[in-house]
C-alpha positions in Angstrom: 23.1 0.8 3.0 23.3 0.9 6.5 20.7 4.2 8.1 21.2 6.0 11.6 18.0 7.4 12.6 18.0 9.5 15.8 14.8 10.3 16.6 12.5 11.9 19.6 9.5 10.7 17.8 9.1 6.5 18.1 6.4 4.2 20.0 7.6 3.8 23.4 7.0 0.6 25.3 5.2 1.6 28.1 1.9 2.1 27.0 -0.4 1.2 23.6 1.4 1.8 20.5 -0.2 5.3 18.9 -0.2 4.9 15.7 1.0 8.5 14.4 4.2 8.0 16.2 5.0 5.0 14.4 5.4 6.5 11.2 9.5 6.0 11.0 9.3 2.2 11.6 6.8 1.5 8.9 8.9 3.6 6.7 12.0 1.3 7.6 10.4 -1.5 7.4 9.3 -0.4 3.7 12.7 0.7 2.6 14.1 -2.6 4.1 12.2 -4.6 1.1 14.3 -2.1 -1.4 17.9 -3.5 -2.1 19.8 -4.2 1.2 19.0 -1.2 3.4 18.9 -1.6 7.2 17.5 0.9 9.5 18.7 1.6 13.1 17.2 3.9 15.7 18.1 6.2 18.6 15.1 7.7 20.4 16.2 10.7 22.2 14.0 11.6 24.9 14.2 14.1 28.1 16.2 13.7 30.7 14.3 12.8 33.5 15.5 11.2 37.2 14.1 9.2 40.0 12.7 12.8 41.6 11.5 13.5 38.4 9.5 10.3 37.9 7.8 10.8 41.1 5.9 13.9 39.6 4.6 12.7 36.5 3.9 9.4 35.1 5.8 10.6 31.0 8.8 11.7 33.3 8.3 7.9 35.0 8.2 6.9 31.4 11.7 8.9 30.0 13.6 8.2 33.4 12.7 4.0 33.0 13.6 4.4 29.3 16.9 6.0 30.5 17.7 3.6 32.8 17.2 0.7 30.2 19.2 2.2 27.7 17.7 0.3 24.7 14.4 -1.3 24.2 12.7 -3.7 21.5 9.8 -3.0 19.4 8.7 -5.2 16.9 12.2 -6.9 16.5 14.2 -3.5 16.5 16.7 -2.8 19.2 16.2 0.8 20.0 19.1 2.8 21.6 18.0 5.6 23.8 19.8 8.9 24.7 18.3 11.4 27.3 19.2 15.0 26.9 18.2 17.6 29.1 15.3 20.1 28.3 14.7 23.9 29.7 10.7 24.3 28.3 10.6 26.4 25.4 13.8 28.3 25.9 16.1 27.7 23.1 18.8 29.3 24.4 20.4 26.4 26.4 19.4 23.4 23.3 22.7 23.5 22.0 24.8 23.4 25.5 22.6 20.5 26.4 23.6 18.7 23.2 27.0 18.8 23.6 27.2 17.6 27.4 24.7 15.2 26.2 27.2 14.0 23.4 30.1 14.0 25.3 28.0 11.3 27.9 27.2 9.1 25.3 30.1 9.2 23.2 30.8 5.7 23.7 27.6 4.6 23.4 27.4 6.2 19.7 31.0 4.7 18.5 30.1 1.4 19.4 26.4 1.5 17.7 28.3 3.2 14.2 30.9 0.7 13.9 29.3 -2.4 14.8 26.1 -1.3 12.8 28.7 0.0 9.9 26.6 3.3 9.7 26.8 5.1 6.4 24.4 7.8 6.4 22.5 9.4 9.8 18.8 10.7 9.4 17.8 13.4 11.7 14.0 13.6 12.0 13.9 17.0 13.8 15.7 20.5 13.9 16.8 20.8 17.4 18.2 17.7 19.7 18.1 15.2 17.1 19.9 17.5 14.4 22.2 19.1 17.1 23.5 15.2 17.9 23.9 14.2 13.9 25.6 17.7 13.7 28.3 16.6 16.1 28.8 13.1 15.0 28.5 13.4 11.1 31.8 15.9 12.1 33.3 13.8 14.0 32.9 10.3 11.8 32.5 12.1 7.9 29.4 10.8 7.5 27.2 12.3 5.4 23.4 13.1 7.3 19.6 14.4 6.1 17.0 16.4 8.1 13.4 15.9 8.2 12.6 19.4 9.0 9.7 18.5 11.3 8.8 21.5 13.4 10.8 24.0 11.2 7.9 26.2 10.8 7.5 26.3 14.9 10.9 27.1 16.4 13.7 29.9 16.0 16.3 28.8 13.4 19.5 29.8 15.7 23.0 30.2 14.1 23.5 26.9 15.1 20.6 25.2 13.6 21.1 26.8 10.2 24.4 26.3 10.0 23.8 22.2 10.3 20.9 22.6 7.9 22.9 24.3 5.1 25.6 21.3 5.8 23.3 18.4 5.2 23.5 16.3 2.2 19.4 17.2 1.9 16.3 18.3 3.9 13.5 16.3 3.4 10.0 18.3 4.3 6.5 16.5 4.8 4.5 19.2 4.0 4.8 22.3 1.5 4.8 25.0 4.5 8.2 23.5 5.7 9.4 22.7 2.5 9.6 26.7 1.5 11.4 27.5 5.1 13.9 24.3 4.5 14.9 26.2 1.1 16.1 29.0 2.5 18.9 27.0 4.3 19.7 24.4 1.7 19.0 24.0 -2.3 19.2 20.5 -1.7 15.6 20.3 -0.4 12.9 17.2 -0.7 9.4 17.2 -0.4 8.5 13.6 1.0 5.2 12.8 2.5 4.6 9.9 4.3 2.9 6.7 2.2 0.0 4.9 2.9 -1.0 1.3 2.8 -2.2 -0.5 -0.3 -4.9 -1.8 1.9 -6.3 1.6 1.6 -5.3 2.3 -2.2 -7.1 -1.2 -2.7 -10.4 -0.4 -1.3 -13.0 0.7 -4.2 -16.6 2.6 -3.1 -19.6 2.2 -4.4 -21.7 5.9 -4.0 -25.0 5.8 -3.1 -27.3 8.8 -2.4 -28.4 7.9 1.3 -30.6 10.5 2.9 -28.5 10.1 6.1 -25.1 12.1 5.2 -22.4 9.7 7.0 -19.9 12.0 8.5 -16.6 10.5 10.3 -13.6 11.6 12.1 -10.4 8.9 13.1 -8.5 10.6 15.8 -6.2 10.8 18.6 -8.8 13.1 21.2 -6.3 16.0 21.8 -7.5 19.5 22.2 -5.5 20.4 19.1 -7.5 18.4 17.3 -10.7 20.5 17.2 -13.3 18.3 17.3 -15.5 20.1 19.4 -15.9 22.8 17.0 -17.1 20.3 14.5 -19.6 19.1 16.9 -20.5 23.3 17.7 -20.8 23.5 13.5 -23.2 20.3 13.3 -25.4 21.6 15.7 -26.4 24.3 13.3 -28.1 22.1 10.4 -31.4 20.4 11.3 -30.7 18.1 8.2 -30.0 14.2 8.2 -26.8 13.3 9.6 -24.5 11.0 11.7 -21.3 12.1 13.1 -19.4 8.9 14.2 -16.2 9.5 15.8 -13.0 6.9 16.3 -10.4 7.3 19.0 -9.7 7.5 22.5 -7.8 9.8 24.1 -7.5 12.9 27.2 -10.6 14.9 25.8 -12.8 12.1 25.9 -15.1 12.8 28.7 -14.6 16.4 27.7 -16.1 15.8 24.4 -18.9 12.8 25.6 -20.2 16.2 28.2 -20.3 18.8 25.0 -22.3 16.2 23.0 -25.0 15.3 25.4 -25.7 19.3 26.2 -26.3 19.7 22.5 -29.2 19.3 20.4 -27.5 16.6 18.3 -26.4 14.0 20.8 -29.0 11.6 18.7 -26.3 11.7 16.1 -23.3 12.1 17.8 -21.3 8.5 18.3 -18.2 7.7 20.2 -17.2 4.3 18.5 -13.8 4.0 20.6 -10.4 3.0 19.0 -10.7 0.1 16.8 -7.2 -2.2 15.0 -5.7 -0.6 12.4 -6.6 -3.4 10.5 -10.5 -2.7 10.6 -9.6 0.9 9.6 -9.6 0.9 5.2 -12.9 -1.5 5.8 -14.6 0.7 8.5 -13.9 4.4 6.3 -15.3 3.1 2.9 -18.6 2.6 4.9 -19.3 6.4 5.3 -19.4 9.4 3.3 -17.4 12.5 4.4 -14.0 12.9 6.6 -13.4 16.1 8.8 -10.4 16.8 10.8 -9.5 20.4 11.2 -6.7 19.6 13.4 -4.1 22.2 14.2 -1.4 22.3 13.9 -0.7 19.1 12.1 2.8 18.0 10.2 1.4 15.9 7.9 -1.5 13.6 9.0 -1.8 9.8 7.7 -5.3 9.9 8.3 -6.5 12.5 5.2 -4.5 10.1 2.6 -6.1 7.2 4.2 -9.9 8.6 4.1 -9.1 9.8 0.6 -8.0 6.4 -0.7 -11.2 5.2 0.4 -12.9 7.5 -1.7 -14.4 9.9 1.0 -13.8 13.9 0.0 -11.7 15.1 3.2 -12.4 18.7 5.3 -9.2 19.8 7.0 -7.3 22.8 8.2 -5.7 25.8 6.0 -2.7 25.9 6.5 -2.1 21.9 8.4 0.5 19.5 7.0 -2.2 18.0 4.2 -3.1 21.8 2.7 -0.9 21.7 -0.7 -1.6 18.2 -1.5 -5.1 18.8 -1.4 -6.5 21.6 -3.5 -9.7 23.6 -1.7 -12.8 22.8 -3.9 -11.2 19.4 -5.4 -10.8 16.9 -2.9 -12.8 18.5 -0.3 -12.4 21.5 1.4 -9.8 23.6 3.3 -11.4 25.7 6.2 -9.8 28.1 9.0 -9.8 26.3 12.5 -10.3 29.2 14.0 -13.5 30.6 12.0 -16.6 28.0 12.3 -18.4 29.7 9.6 -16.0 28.5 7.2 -16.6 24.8 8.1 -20.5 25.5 8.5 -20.6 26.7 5.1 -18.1 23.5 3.8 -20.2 20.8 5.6 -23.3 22.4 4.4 -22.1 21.8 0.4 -22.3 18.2 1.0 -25.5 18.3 2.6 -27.6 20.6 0.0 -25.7 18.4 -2.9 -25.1 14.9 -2.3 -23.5 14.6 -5.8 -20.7 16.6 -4.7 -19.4 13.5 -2.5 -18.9 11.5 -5.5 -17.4 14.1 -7.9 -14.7 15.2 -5.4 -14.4 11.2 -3.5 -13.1 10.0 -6.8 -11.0 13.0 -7.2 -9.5 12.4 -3.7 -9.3 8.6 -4.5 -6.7 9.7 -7.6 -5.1 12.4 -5.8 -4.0 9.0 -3.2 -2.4 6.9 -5.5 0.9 8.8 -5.6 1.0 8.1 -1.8 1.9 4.6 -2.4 4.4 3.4 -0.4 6.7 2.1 -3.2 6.2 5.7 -4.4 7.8 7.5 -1.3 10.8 4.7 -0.5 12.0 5.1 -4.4 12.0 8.6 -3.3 13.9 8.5 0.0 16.6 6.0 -1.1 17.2 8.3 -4.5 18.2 10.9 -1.8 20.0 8.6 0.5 22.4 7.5 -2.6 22.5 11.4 -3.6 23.9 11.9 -0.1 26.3 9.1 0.1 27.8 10.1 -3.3 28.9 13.6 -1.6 32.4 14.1 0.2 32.0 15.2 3.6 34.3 18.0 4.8 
């Protein structure tokens, strides 16, 4: 089976791989082992020129990518199409698509009959569907949609029309998965998998005076930790708050800790190999991310495989696979009480980290990657079994 994935969300070359955009190729690279599947990729990204790239070093980054046409990453040929983009003004998507098509048109014959393409995978609902749209038309092939971002744009007519006519939607989270139904029965609810590294790992629970609290994270504003350091600061009991990641809120974050009371017990470890990561999580005792808004996130699968109850965000990508009160806690970004009052469970009763880290050890095992490919290729073979009009 042969795969077309078009794509606006894949490492580019220019800078140090972030992990959570690197999701796709690991979950290539795992279907690959099943059968004779082979994955392909076209990254869409802006368009961008030379004027452009003088103005800001990501519009440096889409023009260069542009220019190349195709890049490798880890042994994968990666085709790139630029499209324009006019901010957060729908209006003009589907316009730009088509001029965009028409451009490339070559490029995408040659890459479906010399790769023999069988089946596309678009892995959002605007540019990447509105390409698949045109070309599943134009060749019969049949196509799926990963309805990233469903939840976050308007649906036009255009947009649901190409939903309803995909062979299936596939939805990371349960939010999505309830808007995808409403434009096609034939709708999937696929998270991503996890590594068995992490499944593998087994902790040992120890009552430790010092409640170990950690966060692994990309520092974006979005990503809320400074309200978990503004809810530490309210407990005068024993803690560590150890923090993983580099990113633009850095020195933001590295200011708000030393004005607090708790800088003793705030630490800024940097960003470590993935590698280290299953090894480096079993060694602490709580994980908090209350990031929002957040399509799925890796990270709360991983922490739970390690045995470490999790506190995220209502209503983020995780909330469904995770039940409040089971394994761990779901609070309200926006409400610090609520993740006061959460944090301050596992600090008055230590016994709760065991209870609800085995239950979010259990709760991990049907991330498994075997578990989500078996999955995706029973709807790839669904899809190529149907006749495209």
């Amino acid at each position: 089976m042969n795969i077309l994935n078009i794509t606006s969300i894949l490492p580019a070359p220019f800078e140090r791989k972030k992990r959570e955009n690197d999701v796709l190729l690991v979950t290539a690279r795992n279907h690959e082992k099943k059968n004779t599947n082979k994955h392909h990729f076209v990254l869409i990204v802006p368009y961008s020129n030379f004027l452009f790239s003088l103005i800001k070093q990501k519009w440096k980054e889409f023009y260069l990518l542009k220019k190349q046409g195709c890049y490798h990453y880890e042994g994968r040929e990666i085709e790139v199409i630029a499209i324009p983009a006019y901010g957060k003004d729908r209006k003009f998507d589907d316009i730009f698509v088509r001029l965009a098509y028409v451009f490339y048109k070559k490029k995408i014959k040659r890459i479906i009959q010399e790769k023999n393409i069988q089946i596309v995978h678009a892995h959002n609902v605007v540019s990447d569907l509105g390409i698949t749209g045109i070309l599943s038309k134009e060749y019969k092939l049949p196509y799926v949609v990963t309805t990233r971002d469903i939840h976050r744009i308007p649906i036009t007519r255009n947009i649901a029309k190409r939903l309803s006519s995909a062979s299936a939607l596939i939805s990371p989270n349960i939010m999505q998965k309830k808007i995808a139904t409403r434009y096609n029965s034939s709708s999937f609810l696929l998270p991503h998998g996890i590594d068995s590294t992490f499944l593998n790992q087994n902790k040992e629970y120890c009552k430790s005076e010092v409640l170990k609290i950690v966060t692994f994270a990309r520092l974006l504003d979005w990503k809320n930790i400074d309200k978990v350091i503004y809810a530490l600061e309210q407990f005068d009991e024993n803690f560590q708050y150890d923090i993983y990641g580099d990113g633009p809120e850095l020195m933001r974050l590295r200011q708000l800790v030393n004005e607090s009371s708790i800088k003793e017990k705030v630490n800024f470890n940097g960003f470590i190999d993935y590698n280290k990561v299953p090894t480096t999580l079993i060694q602490y005792d709580l994980f908090v991310l209350i990031s929002y808004p957040e399509t799925f996130g890796r990270v709360f699968v991983e922490a739970m495989a390690c045995g470490l109850p999790v506190i995220a965000a209502k209503g983020c990508g995780i909330d469904g696979y995770i039940s409040h009160g089971k394994e761990g806690f779901l609070v309200n970004p926006e409400n610090s009480n609520e993740l006061s009052v959460a944090i301050s469970k596992f600090l008055k009763n230590k016994d709760l980290l065991e209870i609800m880290g085995r239950s979010a050890k259990a709760t991990s095992n049907s991330f498994s990657w075997m578990e989500i490919v078996n999955k995706l290729d029973s709807v790839y073979n669904n899809a190529l079994s149907q006749k495209v009009i």
